[in-house]
C-alpha positions in Angstrom: 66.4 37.7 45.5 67.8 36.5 48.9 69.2 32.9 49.3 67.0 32.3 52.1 63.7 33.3 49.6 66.0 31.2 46.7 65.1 28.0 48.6 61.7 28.6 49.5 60.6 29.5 46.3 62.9 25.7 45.1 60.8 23.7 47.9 57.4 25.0 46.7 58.3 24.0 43.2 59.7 20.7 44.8 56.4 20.5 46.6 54.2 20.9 43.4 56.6 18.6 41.5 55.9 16.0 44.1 51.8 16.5 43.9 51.7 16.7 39.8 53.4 13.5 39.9 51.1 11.6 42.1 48.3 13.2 40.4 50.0 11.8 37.2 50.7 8.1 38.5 46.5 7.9 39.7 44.9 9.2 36.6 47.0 7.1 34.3 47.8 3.8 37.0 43.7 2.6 35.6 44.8 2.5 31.6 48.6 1.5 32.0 47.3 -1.6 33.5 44.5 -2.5 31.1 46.7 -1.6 27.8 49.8 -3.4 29.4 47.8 -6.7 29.8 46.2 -6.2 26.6 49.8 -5.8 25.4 52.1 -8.0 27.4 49.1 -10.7 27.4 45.4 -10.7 26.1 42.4 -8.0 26.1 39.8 -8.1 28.8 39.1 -6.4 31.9 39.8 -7.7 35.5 37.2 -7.8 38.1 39.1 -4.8 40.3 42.9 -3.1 40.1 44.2 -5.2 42.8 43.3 -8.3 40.5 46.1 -7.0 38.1 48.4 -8.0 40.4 48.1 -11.5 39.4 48.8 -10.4 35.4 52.0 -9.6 33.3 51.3 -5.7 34.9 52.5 -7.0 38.3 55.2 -5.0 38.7 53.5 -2.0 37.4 50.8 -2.2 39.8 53.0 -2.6 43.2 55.8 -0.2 41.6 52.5 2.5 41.3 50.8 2.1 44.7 54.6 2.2 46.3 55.4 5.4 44.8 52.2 6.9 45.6 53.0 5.6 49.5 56.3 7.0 48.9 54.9 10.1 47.8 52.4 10.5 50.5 54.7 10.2 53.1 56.9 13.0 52.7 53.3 14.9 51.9 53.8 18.3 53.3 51.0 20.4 53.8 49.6 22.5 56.9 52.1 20.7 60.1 48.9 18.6 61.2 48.4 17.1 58.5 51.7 15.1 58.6 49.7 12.2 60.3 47.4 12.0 57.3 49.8 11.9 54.7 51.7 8.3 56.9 48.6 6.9 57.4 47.9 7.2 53.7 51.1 5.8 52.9 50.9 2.9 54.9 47.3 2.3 53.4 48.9 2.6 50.0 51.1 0.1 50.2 49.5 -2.3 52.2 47.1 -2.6 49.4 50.1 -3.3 46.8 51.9 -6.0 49.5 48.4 -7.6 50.0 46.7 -8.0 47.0 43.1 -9.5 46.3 43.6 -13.1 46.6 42.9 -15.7 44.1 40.0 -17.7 45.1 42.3 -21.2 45.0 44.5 -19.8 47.3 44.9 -21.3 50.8 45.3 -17.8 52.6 42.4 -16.4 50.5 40.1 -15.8 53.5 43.0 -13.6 55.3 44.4 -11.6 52.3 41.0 -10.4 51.3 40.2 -9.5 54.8 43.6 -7.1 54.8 43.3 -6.3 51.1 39.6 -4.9 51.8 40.6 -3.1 54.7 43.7 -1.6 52.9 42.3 -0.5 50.8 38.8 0.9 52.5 41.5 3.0 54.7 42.8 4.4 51.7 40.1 5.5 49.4 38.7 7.1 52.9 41.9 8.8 53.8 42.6 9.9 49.7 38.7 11.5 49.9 39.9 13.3 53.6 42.5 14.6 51.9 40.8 16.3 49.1 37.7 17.4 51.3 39.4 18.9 54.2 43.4 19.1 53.7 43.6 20.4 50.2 40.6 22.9 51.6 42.5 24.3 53.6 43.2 28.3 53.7 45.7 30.6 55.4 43.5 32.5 57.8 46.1 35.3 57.1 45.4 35.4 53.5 42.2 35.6 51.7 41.7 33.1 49.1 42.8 33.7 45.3 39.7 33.1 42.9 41.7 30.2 41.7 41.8 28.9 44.9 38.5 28.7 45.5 37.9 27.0 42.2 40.4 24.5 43.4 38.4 24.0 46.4 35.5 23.0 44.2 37.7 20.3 42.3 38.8 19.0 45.5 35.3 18.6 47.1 34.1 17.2 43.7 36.9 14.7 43.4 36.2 13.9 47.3 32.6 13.1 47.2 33.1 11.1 44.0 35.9 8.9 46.1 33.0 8.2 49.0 30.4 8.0 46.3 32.1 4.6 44.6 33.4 3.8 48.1 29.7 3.2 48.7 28.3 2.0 45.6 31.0 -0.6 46.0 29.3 -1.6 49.2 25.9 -1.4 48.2 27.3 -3.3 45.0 28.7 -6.1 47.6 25.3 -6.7 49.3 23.7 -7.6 45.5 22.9 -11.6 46.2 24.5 -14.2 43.4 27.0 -11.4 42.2 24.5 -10.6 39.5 26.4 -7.7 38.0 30.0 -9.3 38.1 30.3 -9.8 34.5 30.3 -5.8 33.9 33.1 -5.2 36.5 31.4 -3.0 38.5 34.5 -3.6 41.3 37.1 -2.4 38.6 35.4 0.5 37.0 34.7 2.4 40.9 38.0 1.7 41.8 39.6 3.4 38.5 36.9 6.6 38.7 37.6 6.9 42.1 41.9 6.5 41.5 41.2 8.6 38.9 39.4 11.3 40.8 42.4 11.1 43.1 44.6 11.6 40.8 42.9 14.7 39.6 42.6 16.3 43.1 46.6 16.0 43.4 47.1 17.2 39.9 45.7 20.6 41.0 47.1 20.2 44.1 50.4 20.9 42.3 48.6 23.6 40.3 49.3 22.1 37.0 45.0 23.1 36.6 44.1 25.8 38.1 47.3 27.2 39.2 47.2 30.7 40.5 48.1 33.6 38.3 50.9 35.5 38.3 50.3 39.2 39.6 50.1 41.8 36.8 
Protein backbone atom coordinates (compact mmCIF):
# COMPACT_ATOMS: atom_id res chain seq x y z
CA UNK A 1 0.00 0.00 0.00
CA UNK A 2 1.34 3.45 -1.06
CA UNK A 3 1.63 6.29 1.54
CA UNK A 4 -0.34 8.45 -0.38
CA UNK A 5 -3.47 5.50 -0.30
CA UNK A 6 -2.07 5.05 3.67
CA UNK A 7 -3.69 8.44 4.39
CA UNK A 8 -6.68 8.30 2.54
CA UNK A 9 -7.78 5.19 3.78
CA UNK A 10 -6.69 7.07 7.82
CA UNK A 11 -9.11 10.15 6.84
CA UNK A 12 -12.03 8.00 5.83
CA UNK A 13 -11.69 6.16 9.04
CA UNK A 14 -11.14 9.68 10.70
CA UNK A 15 -14.30 10.75 8.78
CA UNK A 16 -16.53 7.85 10.05
CA UNK A 17 -14.97 8.21 13.53
CA UNK A 18 -16.21 11.73 13.42
CA UNK A 19 -20.02 10.74 12.21
CA UNK A 20 -20.33 7.61 14.75
CA UNK A 21 -19.63 9.91 17.32
CA UNK A 22 -22.17 12.50 16.66
CA UNK A 23 -24.53 9.91 15.93
CA UNK A 24 -23.53 8.54 19.48
CA UNK A 25 -23.81 12.11 21.39
CA UNK A 26 -27.77 12.56 19.66
CA UNK A 27 -29.26 9.23 20.34
CA UNK A 28 -27.96 9.15 23.93
CA UNK A 29 -27.90 13.39 24.60
CA UNK A 30 -32.27 12.64 25.35
CA UNK A 31 -31.56 9.85 28.32
CA UNK A 32 -28.23 11.28 29.74
CA UNK A 33 -30.15 14.31 30.64
CA UNK A 34 -33.26 12.66 32.16
CA UNK A 35 -31.21 9.95 34.29
CA UNK A 36 -28.61 12.67 35.28
CA UNK A 37 -31.41 14.87 36.77
CA UNK A 38 -33.10 12.02 38.13
CA UNK A 39 -29.62 11.29 39.58
CA UNK A 40 -27.81 14.53 40.37
CA UNK A 41 -31.50 15.84 41.55
CA UNK A 42 -35.12 14.44 41.45
CA UNK A 43 -37.28 12.29 38.75
CA UNK A 44 -39.58 14.00 36.40
CA UNK A 45 -39.52 15.11 32.95
CA UNK A 46 -38.93 18.74 31.66
CA UNK A 47 -41.19 20.39 29.37
CA UNK A 48 -38.37 20.36 26.28
CA UNK A 49 -34.32 19.56 26.14
CA UNK A 50 -33.45 23.16 26.20
CA UNK A 51 -35.32 23.30 29.69
CA UNK A 52 -32.50 21.04 31.08
CA UNK A 53 -30.36 23.78 30.85
CA UNK A 54 -31.73 25.20 33.89
CA UNK A 55 -31.00 21.57 35.97
CA UNK A 56 -27.95 19.91 37.63
CA UNK A 57 -27.36 18.54 33.62
CA UNK A 58 -26.35 22.01 32.56
CA UNK A 59 -23.13 21.42 31.63
CA UNK A 60 -24.03 18.25 29.93
CA UNK A 61 -26.52 19.75 27.79
CA UNK A 62 -24.30 22.88 26.43
CA UNK A 63 -20.96 20.48 26.44
CA UNK A 64 -23.50 18.09 23.94
CA UNK A 65 -24.93 20.61 21.56
CA UNK A 66 -21.17 22.30 21.36
CA UNK A 67 -19.55 19.14 20.33
CA UNK A 68 -22.12 18.33 17.92
CA UNK A 69 -21.43 22.23 16.42
CA UNK A 70 -17.94 21.30 16.70
CA UNK A 71 -18.53 18.25 14.93
CA UNK A 72 -20.60 19.67 12.24
CA UNK A 73 -18.30 22.13 11.25
CA UNK A 74 -15.41 20.22 10.17
CA UNK A 75 -18.37 17.95 8.39
CA UNK A 76 -16.84 16.83 5.28
CA UNK A 77 -18.90 15.46 2.70
CA UNK A 78 -19.39 16.26 -1.21
CA UNK A 79 -17.32 20.16 -1.43
CA UNK A 80 -20.87 21.84 -1.49
CA UNK A 81 -21.91 20.74 1.23
CA UNK A 82 -19.38 22.58 3.42
CA UNK A 83 -21.95 25.46 3.81
CA UNK A 84 -24.45 23.12 5.37
CA UNK A 85 -22.39 21.54 7.73
CA UNK A 86 -21.41 25.82 9.29
CA UNK A 87 -24.72 26.63 9.16
CA UNK A 88 -25.55 23.60 11.28
CA UNK A 89 -22.99 24.38 13.57
CA UNK A 90 -23.82 27.73 14.28
CA UNK A 91 -27.50 26.48 14.70
CA UNK A 92 -26.21 24.01 17.13
CA UNK A 93 -24.71 26.07 19.34
CA UNK A 94 -26.81 28.90 19.32
CA UNK A 95 -29.40 26.72 20.70
CA UNK A 96 -26.91 25.65 23.73
CA UNK A 97 -25.77 29.64 24.31
CA UNK A 98 -29.49 30.64 24.18
CA UNK A 99 -31.50 28.38 26.00
CA UNK A 100 -35.38 28.36 26.62
CA UNK A 101 -35.87 31.06 29.15
CA UNK A 102 -37.46 30.78 32.40
CA UNK A 103 -40.79 32.49 32.38
CA UNK A 104 -39.49 34.98 35.51
CA UNK A 105 -36.89 36.06 33.61
CA UNK A 106 -36.61 39.72 32.40
CA UNK A 107 -35.14 38.88 28.86
CA UNK A 108 -37.69 35.96 28.49
CA UNK A 109 -39.44 37.47 25.49
CA UNK A 110 -35.97 37.79 23.46
CA UNK A 111 -34.27 34.44 24.45
CA UNK A 112 -37.24 32.49 23.39
CA UNK A 113 -37.52 34.33 20.20
CA UNK A 114 -33.55 33.29 19.44
CA UNK A 115 -33.96 29.96 21.24
CA UNK A 116 -36.99 29.06 18.85
CA UNK A 117 -35.38 30.16 15.86
CA UNK A 118 -32.11 28.27 16.82
CA UNK A 119 -33.29 25.77 17.14
CA UNK A 120 -36.16 25.68 14.07
CA UNK A 121 -32.75 26.29 11.85
CA UNK A 122 -31.35 23.27 13.23
CA UNK A 123 -33.81 20.47 13.25
CA UNK A 124 -34.44 21.90 9.48
CA UNK A 125 -30.88 21.85 8.50
CA UNK A 126 -30.19 18.16 10.63
CA UNK A 127 -33.47 16.83 8.32
CA UNK A 128 -31.56 18.53 4.92
CA UNK A 129 -28.81 16.75 5.84
CA UNK A 130 -30.13 13.36 6.02
CA UNK A 131 -32.64 13.88 3.00
CA UNK A 132 -30.40 15.29 0.48
CA UNK A 133 -26.55 15.23 1.70
CA UNK A 134 -26.23 11.88 3.17
CA UNK A 135 -28.36 10.86 -0.36
CA UNK A 136 -25.99 11.63 -2.16
CA UNK A 137 -24.15 9.21 -4.80
CA UNK A 138 -21.02 9.35 -6.91
CA UNK A 139 -22.41 9.52 -10.42
CA UNK A 140 -19.16 7.56 -11.27
CA UNK A 141 -20.13 4.65 -9.12
CA UNK A 142 -23.23 2.87 -8.90
CA UNK A 143 -24.64 2.47 -5.54
CA UNK A 144 -23.75 -0.65 -3.13
CA UNK A 145 -26.99 -2.49 -1.95
CA UNK A 146 -25.97 -1.17 1.44
CA UNK A 147 -26.02 2.09 0.25
CA UNK A 148 -29.19 2.19 -0.90
CA UNK A 149 -30.46 0.87 2.34
CA UNK A 150 -28.66 3.65 3.92
CA UNK A 151 -30.55 5.96 1.77
CA UNK A 152 -33.79 4.63 3.19
CA UNK A 153 -32.52 5.23 6.92
CA UNK A 154 -31.64 8.59 5.98
CA UNK A 155 -34.97 9.59 4.26
CA UNK A 156 -36.76 7.89 7.22
CA UNK A 157 -34.77 9.63 9.94
CA UNK A 158 -35.37 12.99 7.70
CA UNK A 159 -39.07 12.91 7.37
CA UNK A 160 -39.41 11.94 11.05
CA UNK A 161 -37.15 15.32 11.91
CA UNK A 162 -39.86 17.54 9.76
CA UNK A 163 -42.68 15.31 11.05
CA UNK A 164 -42.13 16.46 14.98
CA UNK A 165 -40.78 19.77 13.58
CA UNK A 166 -44.47 20.15 12.60
CA UNK A 167 -46.40 18.44 15.20
CA UNK A 168 -44.53 20.77 17.39
CA UNK A 169 -46.20 23.65 15.57
CA UNK A 170 -49.47 22.30 15.22
CA UNK A 171 -48.83 21.35 18.97
CA UNK A 172 -48.09 25.26 19.63
CA UNK A 173 -51.40 26.49 18.04
CA UNK A 174 -53.50 24.09 20.76
CA UNK A 175 -55.35 27.05 22.94
CA UNK A 176 -54.72 26.91 26.98
CA UNK A 177 -51.68 24.51 26.50
CA UNK A 178 -54.04 21.66 27.10
CA UNK A 179 -51.54 18.90 26.54
CA UNK A 180 -48.51 20.43 28.52
CA UNK A 181 -48.65 18.15 31.26
CA UNK A 182 -47.62 15.09 28.93
CA UNK A 183 -44.50 17.00 27.46
CA UNK A 184 -45.40 16.81 24.12
CA UNK A 185 -42.35 19.67 23.54
CA UNK A 186 -39.80 17.21 25.17
CA UNK A 187 -40.72 13.90 23.77
CA UNK A 188 -40.49 15.46 19.66
CA UNK A 189 -37.50 17.09 20.42
CA UNK A 190 -35.79 13.74 21.80
CA UNK A 191 -37.39 11.38 18.71
CA UNK A 192 -36.40 13.86 16.50
CA UNK A 193 -32.50 14.24 18.26
CA UNK A 194 -32.70 10.79 18.33
CA UNK A 195 -33.61 10.27 14.69
CA UNK A 196 -30.61 12.45 14.06
CA UNK A 197 -28.51 10.66 15.80
CA UNK A 198 -29.38 7.58 14.03
CA UNK A 199 -28.88 9.13 10.46
CA UNK A 200 -25.15 10.07 11.52
CA UNK A 201 -24.57 6.65 13.13
CA UNK A 202 -24.95 5.14 9.65
CA UNK A 203 -23.44 7.84 8.21
CA UNK A 204 -20.19 6.46 9.83
CA UNK A 205 -21.33 3.03 8.75
CA UNK A 206 -21.40 1.60 12.18
CA UNK A 207 -25.23 0.12 10.65
CA UNK A 208 -25.22 -0.66 7.45
CA UNK A 209 -21.65 -0.34 6.62
CA UNK A 210 -20.74 -1.64 3.25
CA UNK A 211 -19.22 -5.07 2.89
CA UNK A 212 -15.97 -5.97 2.27
CA UNK A 213 -15.43 -7.54 -1.32
CA UNK A 214 -15.14 -11.32 -1.34
Amino acid sequence: MSQQSGTDVSLVRSYLTLRKSVGIIGISLPFVLVFGKWLFESPGIQNSISAYYYTGVRNIFVGSLCAIGVFLFSYRGYKSDGPTGILASIFSIGVALFPTAPESSASAGVIGTLHLLFAASMFLTLAYFSLFLFTKTDPTKTPTPRKLQRNSVYRVCGFVILGCILIMFLGGLLPNHSIDALHPTFWLESIAIVAFGVSWLVKGEAILGDLPPI
